[in-house]
N, C-alpha and C positions, 0 to 999 in steps of 0.2 A: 511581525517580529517573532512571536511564540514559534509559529509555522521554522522560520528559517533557523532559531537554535534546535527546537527537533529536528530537522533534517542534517543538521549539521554535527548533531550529536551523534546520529547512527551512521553517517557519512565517514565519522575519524573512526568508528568503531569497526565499520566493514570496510574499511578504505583495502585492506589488504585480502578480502574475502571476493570484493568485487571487480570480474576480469578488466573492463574497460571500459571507459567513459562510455556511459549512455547518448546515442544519436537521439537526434529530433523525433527517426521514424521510430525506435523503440519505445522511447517516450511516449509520446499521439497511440503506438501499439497498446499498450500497458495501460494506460489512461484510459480510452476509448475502444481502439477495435478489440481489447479483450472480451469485453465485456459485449458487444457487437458479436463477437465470432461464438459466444456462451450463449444470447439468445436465438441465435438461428441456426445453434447445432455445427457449427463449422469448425473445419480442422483447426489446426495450430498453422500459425504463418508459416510459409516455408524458411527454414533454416533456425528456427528456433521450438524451445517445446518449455512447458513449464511446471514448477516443480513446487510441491506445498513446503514450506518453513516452519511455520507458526502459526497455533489457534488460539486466538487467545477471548474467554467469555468473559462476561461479566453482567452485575447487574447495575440497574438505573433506574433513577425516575423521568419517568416518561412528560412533558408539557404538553398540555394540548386537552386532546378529548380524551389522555389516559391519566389526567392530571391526578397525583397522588396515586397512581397504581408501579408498582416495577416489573420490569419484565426484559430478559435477558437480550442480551446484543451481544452483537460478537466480530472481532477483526480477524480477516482469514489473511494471513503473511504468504506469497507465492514469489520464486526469481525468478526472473527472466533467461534462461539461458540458452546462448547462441550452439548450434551443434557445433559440436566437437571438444566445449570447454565445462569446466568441473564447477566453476564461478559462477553465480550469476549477473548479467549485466544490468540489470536492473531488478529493483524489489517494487511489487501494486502490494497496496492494502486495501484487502476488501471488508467495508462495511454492511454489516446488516443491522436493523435496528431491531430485528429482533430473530432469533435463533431458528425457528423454520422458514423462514426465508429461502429461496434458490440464493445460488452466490450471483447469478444472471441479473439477479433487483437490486442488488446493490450499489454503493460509493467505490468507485475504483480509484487508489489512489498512488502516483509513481513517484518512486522514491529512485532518483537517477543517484547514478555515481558520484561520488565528492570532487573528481578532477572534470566532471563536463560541464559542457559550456555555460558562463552563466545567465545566458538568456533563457537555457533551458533550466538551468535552477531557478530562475526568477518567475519561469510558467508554472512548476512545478510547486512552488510556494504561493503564488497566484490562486491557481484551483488551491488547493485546502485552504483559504482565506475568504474566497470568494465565493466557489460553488463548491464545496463540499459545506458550509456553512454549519461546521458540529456545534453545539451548545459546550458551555464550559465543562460539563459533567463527560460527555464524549471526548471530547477531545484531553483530557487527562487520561481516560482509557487508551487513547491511541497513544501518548505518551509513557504509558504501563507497557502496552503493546511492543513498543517501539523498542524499549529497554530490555524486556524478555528477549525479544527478538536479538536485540547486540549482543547479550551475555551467549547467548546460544549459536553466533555466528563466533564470537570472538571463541568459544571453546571450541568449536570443530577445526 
């Protein structure tokens, strides 16, 4: 539920920033073989190339074996855009849980258009429910993240 008003709040925010509904393959792109094509050094798919948006840090406390200690994270914002268009057709948000990180180790996460299909909204709220699995403390960042991110699309 949380997952679907975030997406759906930056969805009515870029609806007119982003060129056209997200496919399946840019999807599954963005999701996975980005992240795929950053660990083994490989180009950009052909016919698209991708562009930074937004950085957004922060800090947290850590669960686990850094329990009681903070230590910086951060959400890197990138579009998707198909050559030849100013839009992007889809936005990943990539997590790291902490700031020297490569962006290659992180959570990749796709944030499709507002008008596609919603089988594909419903994968895409799927993974960050299920296997991006952020703790409450994260995932309000990503919803920081999220909002930065709309104010800064809806000014350009």
């Amino acid at each position: 539920m949380r997952a679907g008003l975030l997406l759906l709040a930056l969805g009515f925010l870029m609806c007119g920033r982003v060129a056209a509904q997200t496919t399946m393959e840019e999807y599954l792109y963005a999701t996975y073989g980005y992240k795929e094509q950053l660990q083994k050094g490989l180009d950009d798919k052909k016919g698209y190339s991708w562009k930074p948006l937004l950085q957004h840090k922060f800090a947290y406390k850590r669960n686990g074996f850094f329990n009681g200690q903070y230590q910086t994270g951060v959400f890197e914002f990138e579009g998707l855009y198909r050559d030849g268009e100013t839009a992007p057709c889809a936005i990943v948000s990539i997590f790291r849980e902490r700031e020297g990180l490569y962006k290659k180790d992180g959570v990749f996460i796709c944030t499709p258009h507002p008008k596609t299909e919603k089988d594909i909204q419903d994968r895409a709220e799927k993974y960050l429910l299920e296997e991006a699995k952020f703790s409450e403390s994260i995932f309000q960042q990503y919803a920081l993240g999220l909002g930065k991110l709309a104010i800064r699309l809806a000014a350009d």
